[in-house]
N, C-alpha and C positions, 0 to 999 in steps of 0.2 A: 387629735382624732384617733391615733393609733391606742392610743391608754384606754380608750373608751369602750372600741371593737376586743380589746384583751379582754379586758374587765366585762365584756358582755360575754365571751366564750367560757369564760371562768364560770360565769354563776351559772348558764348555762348548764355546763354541765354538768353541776353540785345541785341543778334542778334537778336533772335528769337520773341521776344517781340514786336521791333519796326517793323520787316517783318510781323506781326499778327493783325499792328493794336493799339497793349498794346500803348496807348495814356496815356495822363495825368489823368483820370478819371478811365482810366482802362474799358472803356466801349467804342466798335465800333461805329464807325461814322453809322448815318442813310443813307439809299442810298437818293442817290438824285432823284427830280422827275425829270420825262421825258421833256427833253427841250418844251417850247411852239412855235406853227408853226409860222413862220417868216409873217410877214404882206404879204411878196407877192409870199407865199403859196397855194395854191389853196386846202383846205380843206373841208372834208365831216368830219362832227359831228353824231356819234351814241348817240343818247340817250333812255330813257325809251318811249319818243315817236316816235322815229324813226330817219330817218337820214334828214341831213339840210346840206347845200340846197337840194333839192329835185332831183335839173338840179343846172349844174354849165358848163359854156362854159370857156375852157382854150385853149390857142394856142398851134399848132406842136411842141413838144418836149416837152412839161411839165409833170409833173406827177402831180400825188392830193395823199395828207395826208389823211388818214383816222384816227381818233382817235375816240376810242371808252369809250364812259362819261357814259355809261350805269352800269349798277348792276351784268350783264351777258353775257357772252362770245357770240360772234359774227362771221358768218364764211361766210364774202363777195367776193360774182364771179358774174364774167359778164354771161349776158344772153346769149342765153337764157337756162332755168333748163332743164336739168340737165348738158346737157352737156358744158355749158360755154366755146363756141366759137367762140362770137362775138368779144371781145376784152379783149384777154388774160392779155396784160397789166393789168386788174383789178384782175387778180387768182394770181396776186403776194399779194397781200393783205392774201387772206385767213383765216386763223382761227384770231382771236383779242381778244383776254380777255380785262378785264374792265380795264381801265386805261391806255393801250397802245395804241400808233398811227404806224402806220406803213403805207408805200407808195405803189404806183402801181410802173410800169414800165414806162417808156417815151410811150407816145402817139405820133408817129411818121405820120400819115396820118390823112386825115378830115375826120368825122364820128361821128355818134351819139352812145353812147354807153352804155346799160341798165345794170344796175347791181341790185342783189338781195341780203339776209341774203339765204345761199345756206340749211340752217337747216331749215330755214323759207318762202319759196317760194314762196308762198300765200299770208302771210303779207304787202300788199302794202305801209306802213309805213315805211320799209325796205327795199323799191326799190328806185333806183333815174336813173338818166342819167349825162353821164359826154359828153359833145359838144364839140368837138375838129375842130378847125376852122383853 
């Protein structure tokens, strides 16, 4: 009985090891970075100067990537401030720390559509428009 209870701690924890991670090194894998937007993406760049393109015209039913390259969190909605209800599609973005991209909603009708940094409203370096044709 006692060979049985070893033998069941043993596997145990060589279960437990390989579910954790316990690699060859004994050290977890780093995470991986956030995939880059596909060429025929339609992307807005945050940076320390603002966002780019400034205007970006995409067709009925696309969304746009926002990735945020800046040093400091970002929190983008459509105009107009405050209450951003011109084209909600863009409030799906919302808050962004440094280093993530996250998407709007599908842009399903034609319209021009102004978006801001909603902590920074003022800031015209952090406004753009997205042209839906």
């Amino acid at each position: 009985m006692r060979r049985l209870v070893g033998g069941t701690v043993v596997l145990s924890a060589a279960v437990w090891s390989a579910a954790c991670g316990g690699g060859r090194s004994g050290t977890p894998a780093s995470p991986s970075p956030p995939p880059s937007p596909g060429s025929g993406t339609p992307t807005v760049t945050i940076t320390t100067a603002g966002v780019s393109p400034r205007e970006l015209t995409i067709a009925q039913g696309q969304r746009v990537l926002f990735v945020n390259q800046d040093t400091v969190d970002h929190h983008m909605t459509s105009d107009p401030h405050p209450t951003h209800t011109d084209c909600p599609e863009i409030n799906q973005v919302g808050f962004i720390r440094p280093g993530q991209q996250k998407e709007t909603g599908n842009f399903t009708a034609p319209a021009t559509c102004g978006y801001h940094d909603h902590d920074r409203p003022g800031v015209t370096a952090l406004q753009g428009r997205i042209v839906i044709r």
